[in-house]
VMD Tcl script that draws the C-alpha trace (Angstrom):
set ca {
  {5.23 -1.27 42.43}
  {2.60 0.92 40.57}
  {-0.02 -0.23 38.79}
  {-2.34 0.91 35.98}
  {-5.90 -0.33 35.04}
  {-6.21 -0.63 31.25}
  {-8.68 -2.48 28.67}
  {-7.72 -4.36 25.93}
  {-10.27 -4.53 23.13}
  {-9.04 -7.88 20.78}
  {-10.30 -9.00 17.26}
  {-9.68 -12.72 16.50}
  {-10.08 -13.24 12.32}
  {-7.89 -16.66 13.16}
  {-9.63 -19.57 14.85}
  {-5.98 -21.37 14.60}
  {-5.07 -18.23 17.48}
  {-7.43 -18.61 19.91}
  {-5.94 -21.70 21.92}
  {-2.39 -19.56 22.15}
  {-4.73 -16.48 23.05}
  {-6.12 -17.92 25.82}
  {-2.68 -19.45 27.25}
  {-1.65 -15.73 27.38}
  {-4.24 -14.55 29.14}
  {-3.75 -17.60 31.53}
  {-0.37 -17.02 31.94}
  {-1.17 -13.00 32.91}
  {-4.21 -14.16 34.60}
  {-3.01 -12.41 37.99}
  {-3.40 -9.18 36.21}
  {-6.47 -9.64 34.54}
  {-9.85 -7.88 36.18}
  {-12.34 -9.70 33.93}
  {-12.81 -10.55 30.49}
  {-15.77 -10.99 28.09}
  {-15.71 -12.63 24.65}
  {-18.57 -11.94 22.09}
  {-18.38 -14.91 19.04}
  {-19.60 -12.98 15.89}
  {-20.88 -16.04 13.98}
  {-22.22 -13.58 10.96}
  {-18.19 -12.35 10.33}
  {-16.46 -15.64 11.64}
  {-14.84 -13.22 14.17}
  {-14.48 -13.21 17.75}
  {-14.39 -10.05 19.80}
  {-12.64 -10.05 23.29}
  {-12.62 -7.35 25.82}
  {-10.17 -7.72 28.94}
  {-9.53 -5.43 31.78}
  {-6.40 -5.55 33.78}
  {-4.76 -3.72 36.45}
  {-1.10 -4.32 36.13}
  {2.24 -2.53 36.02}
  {3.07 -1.06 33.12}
  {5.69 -3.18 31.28}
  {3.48 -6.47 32.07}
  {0.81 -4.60 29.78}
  {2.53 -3.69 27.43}
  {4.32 -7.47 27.24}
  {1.13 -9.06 27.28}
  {0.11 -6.66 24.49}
  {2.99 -7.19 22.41}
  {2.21 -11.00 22.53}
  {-1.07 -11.41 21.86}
  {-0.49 -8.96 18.58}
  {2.14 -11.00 17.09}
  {-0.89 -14.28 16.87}
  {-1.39 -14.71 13.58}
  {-4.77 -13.27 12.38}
  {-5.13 -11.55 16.10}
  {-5.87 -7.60 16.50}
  {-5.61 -5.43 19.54}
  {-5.58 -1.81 21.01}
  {-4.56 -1.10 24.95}
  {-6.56 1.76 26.28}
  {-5.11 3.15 29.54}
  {-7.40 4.77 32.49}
  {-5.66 7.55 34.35}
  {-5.80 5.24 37.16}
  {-2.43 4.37 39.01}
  {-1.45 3.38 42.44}
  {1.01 1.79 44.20}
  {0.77 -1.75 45.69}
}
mol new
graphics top color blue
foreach p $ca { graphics top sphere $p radius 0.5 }
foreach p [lrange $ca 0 end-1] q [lrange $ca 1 end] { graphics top cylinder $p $q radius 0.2 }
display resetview
């Protein structure tokens, strides 16, 4: 199975989204490299970088997912990495 390493960069503007967030990642957390979360008290926002190495459909479901939380942004960026497993 091949693999890809990716980051996802993810806003959270919803406090209500963050206990569903972080069942997500849980549930993906075989996939997941690390993860940091920066709370930006001045905006009430939370910023959330994760980096994965994964196969290519489980990014893209995890993705998917986390943008359909209600007041939750994110963007996938994929390294040219890929190898097989």
């Amino acid at each position: 199975m091949e693999t890809r390493v990716a980051v996802m960069s993810i806003i959270v503007e919803n406090p209500d989204s963050v206990e569903a967030l972080n069942a997500l990642l849980h549930t993906f957390s075989e996939y997941v490299i690390g993860r940091m979360g920066i709370p930006y008290r001045d905006k009430n926002i939370k910023l959330i970088s994760v980096a994965v190495d994964a196969p290519q459909n489980e990014i893209s479901a995890l993705s998917g997912k986390i943008g359909k939380l209600s007041g939750v942004s994110i963007k996938t960026a994929y390294s040219g990495v890929i190898s097989s497993e």
